[in-house]
C-alpha positions as CSV (number, residue, x, y, z in Angstrom):
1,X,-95.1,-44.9,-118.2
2,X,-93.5,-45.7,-120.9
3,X,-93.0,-45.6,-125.6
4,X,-94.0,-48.9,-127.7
5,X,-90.9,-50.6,-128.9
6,X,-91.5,-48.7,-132.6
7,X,-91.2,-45.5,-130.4
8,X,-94.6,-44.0,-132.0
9,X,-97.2,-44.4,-128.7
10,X,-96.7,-43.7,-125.2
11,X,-98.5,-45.2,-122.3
12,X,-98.9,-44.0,-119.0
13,X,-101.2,-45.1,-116.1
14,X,-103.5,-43.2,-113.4
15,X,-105.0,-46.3,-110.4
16,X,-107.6,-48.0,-112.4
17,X,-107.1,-46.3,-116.0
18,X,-104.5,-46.8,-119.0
19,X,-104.1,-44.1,-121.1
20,X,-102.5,-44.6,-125.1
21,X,-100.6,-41.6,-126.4
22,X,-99.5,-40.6,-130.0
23,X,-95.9,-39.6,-129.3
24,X,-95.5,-37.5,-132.0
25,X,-98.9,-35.3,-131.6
26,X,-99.3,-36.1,-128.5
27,X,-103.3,-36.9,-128.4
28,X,-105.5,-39.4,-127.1
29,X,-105.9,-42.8,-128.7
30,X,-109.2,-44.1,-128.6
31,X,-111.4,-43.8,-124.8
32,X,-109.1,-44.7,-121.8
33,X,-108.2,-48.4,-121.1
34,X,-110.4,-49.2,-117.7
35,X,-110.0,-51.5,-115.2
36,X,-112.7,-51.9,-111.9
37,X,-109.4,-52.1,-110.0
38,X,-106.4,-50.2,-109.8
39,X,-103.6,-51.3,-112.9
40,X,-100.3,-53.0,-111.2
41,X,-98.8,-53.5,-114.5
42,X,-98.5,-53.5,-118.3
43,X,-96.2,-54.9,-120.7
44,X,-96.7,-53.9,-124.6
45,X,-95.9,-56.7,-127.4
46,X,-92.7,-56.9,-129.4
47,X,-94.4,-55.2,-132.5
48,X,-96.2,-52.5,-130.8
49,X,-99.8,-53.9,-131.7
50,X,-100.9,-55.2,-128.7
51,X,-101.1,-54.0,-124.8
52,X,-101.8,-56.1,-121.9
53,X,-102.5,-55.0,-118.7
54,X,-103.1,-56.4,-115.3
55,X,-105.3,-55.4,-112.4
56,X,-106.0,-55.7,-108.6
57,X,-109.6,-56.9,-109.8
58,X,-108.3,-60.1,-110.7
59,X,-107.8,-59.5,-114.9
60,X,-105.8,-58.6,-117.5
61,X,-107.0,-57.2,-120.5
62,X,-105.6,-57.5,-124.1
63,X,-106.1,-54.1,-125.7
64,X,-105.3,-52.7,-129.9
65,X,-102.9,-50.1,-129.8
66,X,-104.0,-48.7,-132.8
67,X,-107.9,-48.1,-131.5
68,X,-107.1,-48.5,-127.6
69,X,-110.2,-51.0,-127.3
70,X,-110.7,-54.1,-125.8
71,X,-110.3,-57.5,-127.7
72,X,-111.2,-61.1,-126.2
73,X,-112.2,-62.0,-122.8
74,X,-110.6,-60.9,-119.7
75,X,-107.8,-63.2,-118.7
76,X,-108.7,-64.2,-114.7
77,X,-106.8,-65.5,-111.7
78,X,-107.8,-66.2,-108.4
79,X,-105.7,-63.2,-107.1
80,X,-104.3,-59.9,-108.1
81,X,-102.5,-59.5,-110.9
82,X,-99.1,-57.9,-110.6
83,X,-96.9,-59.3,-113.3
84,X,-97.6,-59.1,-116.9
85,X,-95.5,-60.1,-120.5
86,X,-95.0,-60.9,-123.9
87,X,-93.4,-63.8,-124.6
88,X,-92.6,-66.0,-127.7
89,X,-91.8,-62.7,-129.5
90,X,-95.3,-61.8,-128.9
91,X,-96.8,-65.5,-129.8
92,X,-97.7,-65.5,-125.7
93,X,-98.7,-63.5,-122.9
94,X,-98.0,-64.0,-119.5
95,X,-99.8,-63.4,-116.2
96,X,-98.8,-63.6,-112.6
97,X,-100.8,-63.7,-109.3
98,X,-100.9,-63.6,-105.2
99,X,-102.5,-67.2,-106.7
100,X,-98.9,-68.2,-107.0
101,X,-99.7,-69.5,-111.2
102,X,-97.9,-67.7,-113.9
103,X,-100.5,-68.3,-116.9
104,X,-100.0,-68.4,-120.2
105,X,-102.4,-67.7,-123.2
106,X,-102.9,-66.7,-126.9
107,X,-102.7,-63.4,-127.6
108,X,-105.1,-63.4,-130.6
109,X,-108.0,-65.4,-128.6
110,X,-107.5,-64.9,-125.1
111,X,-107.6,-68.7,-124.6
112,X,-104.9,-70.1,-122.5
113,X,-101.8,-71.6,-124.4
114,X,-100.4,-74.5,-122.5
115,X,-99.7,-75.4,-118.9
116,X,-99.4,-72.8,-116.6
117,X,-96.2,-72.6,-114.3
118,X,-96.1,-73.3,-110.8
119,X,-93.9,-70.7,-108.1
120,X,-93.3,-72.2,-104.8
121,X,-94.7,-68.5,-103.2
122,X,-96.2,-65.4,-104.8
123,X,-94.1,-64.3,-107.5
124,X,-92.6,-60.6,-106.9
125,X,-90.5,-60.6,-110.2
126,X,-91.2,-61.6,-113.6
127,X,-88.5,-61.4,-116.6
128,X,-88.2,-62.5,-120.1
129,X,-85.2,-63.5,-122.1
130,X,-84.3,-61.4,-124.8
131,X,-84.9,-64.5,-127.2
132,X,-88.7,-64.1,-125.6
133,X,-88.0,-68.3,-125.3
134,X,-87.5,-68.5,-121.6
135,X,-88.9,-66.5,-118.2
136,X,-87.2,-66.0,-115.2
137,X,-89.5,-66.4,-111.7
138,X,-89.0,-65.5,-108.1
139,X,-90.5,-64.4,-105.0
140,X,-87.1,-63.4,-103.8
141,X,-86.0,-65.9,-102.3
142,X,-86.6,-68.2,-104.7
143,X,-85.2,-68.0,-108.2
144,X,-86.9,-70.4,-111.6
145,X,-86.2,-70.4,-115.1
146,X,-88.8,-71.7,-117.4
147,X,-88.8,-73.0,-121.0
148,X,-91.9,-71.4,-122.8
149,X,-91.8,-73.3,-125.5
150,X,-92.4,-76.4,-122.9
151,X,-93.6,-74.6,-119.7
152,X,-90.8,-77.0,-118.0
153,X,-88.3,-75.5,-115.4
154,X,-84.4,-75.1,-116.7
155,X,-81.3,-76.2,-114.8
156,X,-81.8,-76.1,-111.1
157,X,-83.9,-73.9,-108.8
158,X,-82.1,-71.8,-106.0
159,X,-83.4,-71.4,-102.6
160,X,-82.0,-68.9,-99.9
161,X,-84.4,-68.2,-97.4
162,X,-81.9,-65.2,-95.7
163,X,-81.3,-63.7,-99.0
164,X,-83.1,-61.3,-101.5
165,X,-83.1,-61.2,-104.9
166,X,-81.0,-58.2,-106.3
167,X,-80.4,-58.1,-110.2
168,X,-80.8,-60.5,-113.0
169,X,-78.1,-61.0,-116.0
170,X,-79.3,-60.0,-119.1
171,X,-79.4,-64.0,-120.4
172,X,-81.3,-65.1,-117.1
173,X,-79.2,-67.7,-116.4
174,X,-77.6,-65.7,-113.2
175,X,-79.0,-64.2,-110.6
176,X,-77.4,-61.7,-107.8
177,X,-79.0,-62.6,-104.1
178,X,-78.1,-60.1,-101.2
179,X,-78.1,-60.8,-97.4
180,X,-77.2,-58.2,-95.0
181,X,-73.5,-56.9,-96.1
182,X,-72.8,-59.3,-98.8
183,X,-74.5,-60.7,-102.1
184,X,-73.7,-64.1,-104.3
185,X,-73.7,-64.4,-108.2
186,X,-76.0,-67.7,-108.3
187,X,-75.8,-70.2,-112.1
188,X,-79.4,-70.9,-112.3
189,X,-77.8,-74.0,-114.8
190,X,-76.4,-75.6,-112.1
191,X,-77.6,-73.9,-108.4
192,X,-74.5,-73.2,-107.6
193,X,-72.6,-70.2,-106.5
194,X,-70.5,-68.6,-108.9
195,X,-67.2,-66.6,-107.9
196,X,-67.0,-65.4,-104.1
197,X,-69.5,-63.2,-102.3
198,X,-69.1,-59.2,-103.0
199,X,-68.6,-58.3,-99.4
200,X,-69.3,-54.8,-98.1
201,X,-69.2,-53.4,-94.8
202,X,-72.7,-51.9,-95.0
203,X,-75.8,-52.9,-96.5
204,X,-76.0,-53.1,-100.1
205,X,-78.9,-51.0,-101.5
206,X,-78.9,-51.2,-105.1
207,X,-77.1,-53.8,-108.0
208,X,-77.6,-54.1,-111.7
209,X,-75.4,-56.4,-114.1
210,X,-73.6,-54.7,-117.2
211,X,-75.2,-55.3,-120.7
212,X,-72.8,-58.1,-121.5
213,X,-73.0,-59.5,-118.2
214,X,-69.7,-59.8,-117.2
215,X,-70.1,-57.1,-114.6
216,X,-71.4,-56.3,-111.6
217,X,-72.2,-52.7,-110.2
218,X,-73.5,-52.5,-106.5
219,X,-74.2,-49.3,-103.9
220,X,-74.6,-49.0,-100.4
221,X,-75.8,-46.7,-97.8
222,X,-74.5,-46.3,-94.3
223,X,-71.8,-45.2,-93.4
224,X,-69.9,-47.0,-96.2
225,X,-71.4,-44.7,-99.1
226,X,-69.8,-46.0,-102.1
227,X,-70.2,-47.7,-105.6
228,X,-68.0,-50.6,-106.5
229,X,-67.5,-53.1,-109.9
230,X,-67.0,-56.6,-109.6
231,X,-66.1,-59.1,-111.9
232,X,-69.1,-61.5,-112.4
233,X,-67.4,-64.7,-113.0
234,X,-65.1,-64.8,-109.8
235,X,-66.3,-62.0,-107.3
236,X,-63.3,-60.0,-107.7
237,X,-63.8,-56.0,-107.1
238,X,-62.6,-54.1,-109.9
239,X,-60.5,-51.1,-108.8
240,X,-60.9,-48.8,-105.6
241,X,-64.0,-48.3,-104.1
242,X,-66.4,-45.1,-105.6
243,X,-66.5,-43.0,-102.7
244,X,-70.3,-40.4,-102.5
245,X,-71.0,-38.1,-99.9
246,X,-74.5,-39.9,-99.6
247,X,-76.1,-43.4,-100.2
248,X,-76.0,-44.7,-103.2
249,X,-79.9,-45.5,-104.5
250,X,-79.4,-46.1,-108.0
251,X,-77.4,-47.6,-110.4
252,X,-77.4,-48.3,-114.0
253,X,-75.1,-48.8,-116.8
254,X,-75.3,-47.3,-120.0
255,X,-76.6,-49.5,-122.9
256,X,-72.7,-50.3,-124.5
257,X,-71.7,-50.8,-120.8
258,X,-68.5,-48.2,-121.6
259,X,-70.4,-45.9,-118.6
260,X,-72.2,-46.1,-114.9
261,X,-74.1,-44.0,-113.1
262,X,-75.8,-43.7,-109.9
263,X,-78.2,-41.8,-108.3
264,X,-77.1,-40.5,-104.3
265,X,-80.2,-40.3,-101.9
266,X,-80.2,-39.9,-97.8
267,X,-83.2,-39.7,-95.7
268,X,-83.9,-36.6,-95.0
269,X,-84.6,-33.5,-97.8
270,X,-82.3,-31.0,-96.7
271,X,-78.8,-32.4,-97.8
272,X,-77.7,-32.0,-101.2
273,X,-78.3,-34.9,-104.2
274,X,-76.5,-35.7,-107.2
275,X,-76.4,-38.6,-110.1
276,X,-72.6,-39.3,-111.1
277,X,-71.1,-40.4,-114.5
278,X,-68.4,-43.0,-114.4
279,X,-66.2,-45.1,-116.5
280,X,-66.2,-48.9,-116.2
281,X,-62.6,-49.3,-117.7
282,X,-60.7,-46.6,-115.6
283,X,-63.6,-46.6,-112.8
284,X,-63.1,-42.8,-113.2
285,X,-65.7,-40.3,-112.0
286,X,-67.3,-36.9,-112.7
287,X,-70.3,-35.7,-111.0
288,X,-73.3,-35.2,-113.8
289,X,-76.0,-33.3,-111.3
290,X,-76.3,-31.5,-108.3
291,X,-80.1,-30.7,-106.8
292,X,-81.6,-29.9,-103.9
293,X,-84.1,-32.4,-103.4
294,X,-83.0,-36.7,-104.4
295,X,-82.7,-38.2,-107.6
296,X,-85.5,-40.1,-108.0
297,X,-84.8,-41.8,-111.3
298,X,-82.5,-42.1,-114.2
299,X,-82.3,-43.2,-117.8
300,X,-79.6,-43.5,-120.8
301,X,-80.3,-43.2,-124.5
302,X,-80.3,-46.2,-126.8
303,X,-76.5,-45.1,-127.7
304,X,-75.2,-43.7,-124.2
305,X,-74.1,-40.4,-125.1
306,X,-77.1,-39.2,-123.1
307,X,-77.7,-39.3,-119.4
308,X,-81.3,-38.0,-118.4
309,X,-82.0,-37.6,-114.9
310,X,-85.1,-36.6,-112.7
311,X,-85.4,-34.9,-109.2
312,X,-87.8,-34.5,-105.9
313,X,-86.9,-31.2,-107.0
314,X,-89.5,-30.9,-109.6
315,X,-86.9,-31.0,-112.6
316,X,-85.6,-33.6,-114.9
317,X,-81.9,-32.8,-116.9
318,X,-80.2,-34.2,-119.7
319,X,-76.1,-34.6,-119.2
320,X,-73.7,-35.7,-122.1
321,X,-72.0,-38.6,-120.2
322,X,-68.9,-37.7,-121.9
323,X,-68.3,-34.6,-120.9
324,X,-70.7,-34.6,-117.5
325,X,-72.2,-30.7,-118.7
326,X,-75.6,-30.5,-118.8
327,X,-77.7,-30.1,-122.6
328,X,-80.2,-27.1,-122.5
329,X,-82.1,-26.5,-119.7
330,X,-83.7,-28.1,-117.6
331,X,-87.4,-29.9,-118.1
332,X,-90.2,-28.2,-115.0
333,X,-92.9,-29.8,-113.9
334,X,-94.9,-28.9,-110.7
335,X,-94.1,-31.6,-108.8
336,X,-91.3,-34.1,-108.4
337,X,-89.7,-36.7,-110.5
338,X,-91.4,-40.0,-110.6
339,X,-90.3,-41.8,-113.8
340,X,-88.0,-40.9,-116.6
341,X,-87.7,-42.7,-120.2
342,X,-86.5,-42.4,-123.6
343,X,-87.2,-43.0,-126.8
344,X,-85.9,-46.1,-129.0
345,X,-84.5,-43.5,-131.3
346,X,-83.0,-41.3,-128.3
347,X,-84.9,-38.1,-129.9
348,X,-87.7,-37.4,-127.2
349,X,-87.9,-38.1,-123.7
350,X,-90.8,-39.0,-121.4
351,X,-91.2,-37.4,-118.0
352,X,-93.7,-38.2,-115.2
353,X,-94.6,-36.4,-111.9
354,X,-96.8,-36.6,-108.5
355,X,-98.1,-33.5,-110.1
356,X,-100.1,-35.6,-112.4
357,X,-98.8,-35.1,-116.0
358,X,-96.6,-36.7,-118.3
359,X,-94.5,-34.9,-120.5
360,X,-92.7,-35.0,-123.6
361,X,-89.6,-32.9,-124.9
362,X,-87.5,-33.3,-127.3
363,X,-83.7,-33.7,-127.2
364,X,-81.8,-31.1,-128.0
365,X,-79.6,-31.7,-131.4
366,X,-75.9,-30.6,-131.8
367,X,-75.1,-27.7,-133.6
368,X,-72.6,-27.9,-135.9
369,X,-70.5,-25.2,-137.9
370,X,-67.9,-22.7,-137.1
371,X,-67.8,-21.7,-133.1
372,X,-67.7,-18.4,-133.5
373,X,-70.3,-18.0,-136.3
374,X,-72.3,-19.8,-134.1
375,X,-72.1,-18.0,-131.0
376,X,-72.5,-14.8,-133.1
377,X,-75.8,-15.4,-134.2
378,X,-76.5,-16.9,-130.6
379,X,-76.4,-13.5,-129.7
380,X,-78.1,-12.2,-132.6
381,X,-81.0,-13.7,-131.8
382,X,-80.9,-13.8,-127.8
383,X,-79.8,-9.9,-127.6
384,X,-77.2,-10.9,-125.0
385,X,-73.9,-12.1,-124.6
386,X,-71.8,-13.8,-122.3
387,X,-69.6,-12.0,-120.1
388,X,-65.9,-13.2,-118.4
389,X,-67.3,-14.7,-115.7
390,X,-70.1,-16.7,-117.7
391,X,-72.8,-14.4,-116.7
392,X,-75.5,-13.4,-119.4
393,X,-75.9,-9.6,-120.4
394,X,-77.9,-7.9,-122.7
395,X,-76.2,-6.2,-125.4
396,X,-77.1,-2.4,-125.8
397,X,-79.1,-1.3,-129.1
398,X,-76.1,-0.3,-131.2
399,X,-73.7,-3.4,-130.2
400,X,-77.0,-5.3,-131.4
């Protein structure tokens, strides 16, 4: 699930069927995109125009957004496909199988566009460079860059059978590897380990690298329950520990990496959940959500002012990460949270559920104006008014 870079289609996927959304409408475009298998992954192009996707029948498919149909022959491995991506700024697409070959090919043809590249193991993980020149490889416990231009590896390969592959800096040249209580920043230019390890005294359950890199945010479960920053280059932890009253299962900075947040999750439904809000400078921190059921996923907008979060509890919010109070209410759907995104202009957010559906909303704008003039006609057109306390009331007929 998820928009086209321009922001003007969503996709979203249902076992062996791709469906192409107009955002703004939203309606169907063209017949569904089918597979004889069920879809593992999809990956749209840099300019929107083209989707591939990737099945467990052993193809990938290049399809027009514009139409949804078909073009070219399906691209085939041995295996299953469960990797797919544009590379090359769209010049490339790339495919990856339980055959352990990453295969490259020509968009416009379907042809295959130079030599494909070789993981020692089925690759698990799949990531291009922001250039689109270079692609990062791994099974987990082995980590490759490749040069797409050449289809030749790039610095040094690093192997660590009792490790796991965590997080990935955003110019793929370091990687964060995990084993039991500790993980390592690894240089993928030299195979070396970078700083010290970030020792914890449970087991880490979550990591993701600030925007610029220079950053590390990490969470564990246990009985530790806690976030923590690092410094990337040495392995340092930045400030006191982020204490939570339960696990930490997600973590994410926002998009200007000013602002964290984290997602709390236990393993069993009855305690309660909540995503928190801090910031990376002061590591201080305000809680964002409470529900009654985990939070299963969230997002930031393109500029960070937004946080958007989604729960088992069958409701997704949207939080102003400055302030931590929540922006209108929240977004219902009959089941729980299963994915959240938003779009590249931060004005509409896309929800999914195990009730089946999709959703789009849009995001509410501020209002702007004089406070009081504002909250007159708030109550002008509601009928009510808040009381002390914060408690709606509806006004009587002559007060209205």
């Amino acid at each position: 699930m998820t928009f086209t870079p321009n922001g003007k289609n969503v996709l979203t996927t249902d076992d062996r069927t791709v469906h192409l959304w107009e955002a703004a409408a939203p309606t169907a475009i063209g017949a569904p995109l089918q597979h004889d298998a069920q879809v593992q992954a999809v990956a749209y192009s840099p300019d929107s125009k083209t989707v591939v996707t990737g099945s467990f029948d052993k193809t990938a498919r290049l399809w027009e957004t514009a139409t949804g149909k078909a073009f070219g022959m399906p691209l085939l491995h041995q295996g299953a496909i469960d990797r797919v991506a544009f590379g090359l700024n769209g010049k490339i697409a790339l495919t990856t199988s339980g055959d352990k070959m990453i295969r490259l090919w020509e968009p416009a043809s379907g042809k295959p566009a130079g030599t494909p590249l070789q993981h020692p193991g089925s690759v698990s993980r799949l990531a291009i460079s922001r250039d689109g020149k270079t692609a990062l490889t791994t099974n987990g416990f082995t980590v490759q860059l490749w040069d797409l231009t050449t289809s030749k590896p790039i610095g040094v390969s690093v192997t660590n059978p009792s490790s796991y592959v965590l997080a990935v800096n955003p110019d793929h040249k370091l990687v964060l590897m995990k084993s039991s209580t500790a993980a390592q920043v690894w240089d993928l230019m030299t195979g070396k380990p970078l700083g010290t390890p970030l020792k914890h005294p449970d087991p880490i359950s979550s990591a993701t690298f600030s925007p610029d890199g220079k950053k590390v945010l990490t969470g564990t479960g246990g009985y530790d329950l806690a976030a923590r920053l690092w410094e990337t280059a040495t392995g340092k932890q930045i400030g006191p520990r982020l204490p939570h009253q339960q696990g930490v299962g997600l973590v994410a900075f926002s998009p200007d990496g000013r602002t964290f947040s984290d997602g709390k999750w236990v393993n069993y439904p009855a305690s309660g959940r909540s995503a928190v809000v801090g910031d990376r400078h002061t590591q201080a921190t305000r809680t964002a959500f409470t529900a009654s059921r985990p939070v299963a996923a969230v997002a930031f907008s393109s500029d960070g002012k937004i946080l958007l979060t989604g729960s088992y509890d069958k409701t997704s919010r949207l939080w102003e990460t400055a302030t931590g109070k929540p922006l209108g209410p929240p977004l219902h759907h009959q089941g729980g949270i299963s994915a959240l995104a938003f779009s590249p202009d931060g004005k509409t957010v896309l929800t999914g559920s195990y009730d089946k559906t999709a959703r789009l909303w849009r995001v509410p704008r501020p209002i702007s104006g004089d406070p009081e003039r504002i909250l007159l006609w708030t109550q002008v057109i509601a009928g009510m008014e808040l009381d002390e306390l914060g408690q709606a009331r509806v006004l009587d007929a002559k007060t209205w």
